[in-house]
C-alpha positions, 0 to 999 in steps of 0.5 A: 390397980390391976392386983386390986381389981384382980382379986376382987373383981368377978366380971368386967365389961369391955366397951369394943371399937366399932369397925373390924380393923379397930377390933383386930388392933385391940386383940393384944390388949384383949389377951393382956387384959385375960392375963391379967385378970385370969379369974374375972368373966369378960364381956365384950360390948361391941356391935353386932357386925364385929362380933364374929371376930371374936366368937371363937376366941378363948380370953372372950367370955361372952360377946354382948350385942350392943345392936340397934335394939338400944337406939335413941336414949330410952335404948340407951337407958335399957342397955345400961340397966341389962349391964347393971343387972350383970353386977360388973365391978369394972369396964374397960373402954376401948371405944373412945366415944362419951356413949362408952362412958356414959353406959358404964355409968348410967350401969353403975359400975364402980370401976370406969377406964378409959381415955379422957377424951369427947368429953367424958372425964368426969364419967371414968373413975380412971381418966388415962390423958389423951396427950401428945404420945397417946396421940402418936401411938399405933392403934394396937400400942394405943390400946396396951397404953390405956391398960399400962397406965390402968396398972396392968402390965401389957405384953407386945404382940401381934394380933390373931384371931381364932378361926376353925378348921374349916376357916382356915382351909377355906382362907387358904383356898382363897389366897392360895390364888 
């Protein structure tokens, strides 16, 4: 699947977790995702107090701001017609919940993986099964899983994230203590 997306698709749509501590063990499959796909734009949908993480990383193209502006259906409705006017050709849903799904959906766009759970299976064009490995699986090897059975070869690696110059003095000030 991942070769034929690879060639053809232009624009994908990541649907990021929710809490920071997610975000960072999703971080390996977000590099995985820009090694396979060098070509294609990432959009990262995720809310507004976890964008930071990934403001300065280079595999992100663009963060979307999934913010209390799309509250309530008629939000919901909103959202997904800004994402179907972005004309992405795929969505990768890391967040588990029926709302990921259903935007992707209610977007139109063609390609939807992610793992059949909350009951969302008949959304996503690419159902990974929930099963007992999945179940059993680091949150970083979670996330890589989803792409692998996605056919996209997924590399093992710890997560980092980009900060500046003066992030990374300031970081070292404070634990230097």
């Amino acid at each position: 699947m991942a070769e034929h997306v690879a060639g053809e698709c232009g624009a994908v749509l990541i649907r990021g977790v929710n809490w920071i501590g997610d975000a960072v063990m999703t971080i390996p499959a977000l590099r995985a995702l820009r090694r396979s796909l060098p070509e294609a734009r990432l959009s990262l949908l995720v809310k507004p107090w976890v964008s930071p993480l990934f403001e300065k990383d280079p595999d992100i193209d663009e963060i979307i701001s999934y913010s209390e502006d799309f509250r309530g259906i008629l939000g919901k409705f909103r959202l997904s017609r800004e994402l179907r006017n972005r004309n992405f050709c795929m969505s990768v849903l890391f967040q588990n919940a029926f709302d990921a799904a259903l935007l992707a959906f209610l977007a139109g766009i063609p390609e939807r993986i992610g793992y059949s759970r909350d009951g969302r299976r008949f959304l996503l064009t690419l159902p990974v099964d929930f099963d007992e490995r999945a179940k059993g699986l680091h949150h970083i090897d979670y996330y890589l899983e989803l792409l692998k059975k996605a056919g996209i070869t997924p590399k093992a690696e710890a997560p980092w994230i980009f900060l500046d110059l003066e992030e990374r003095l300031r970081a070292r000030r404070s634990l230097g203590d």
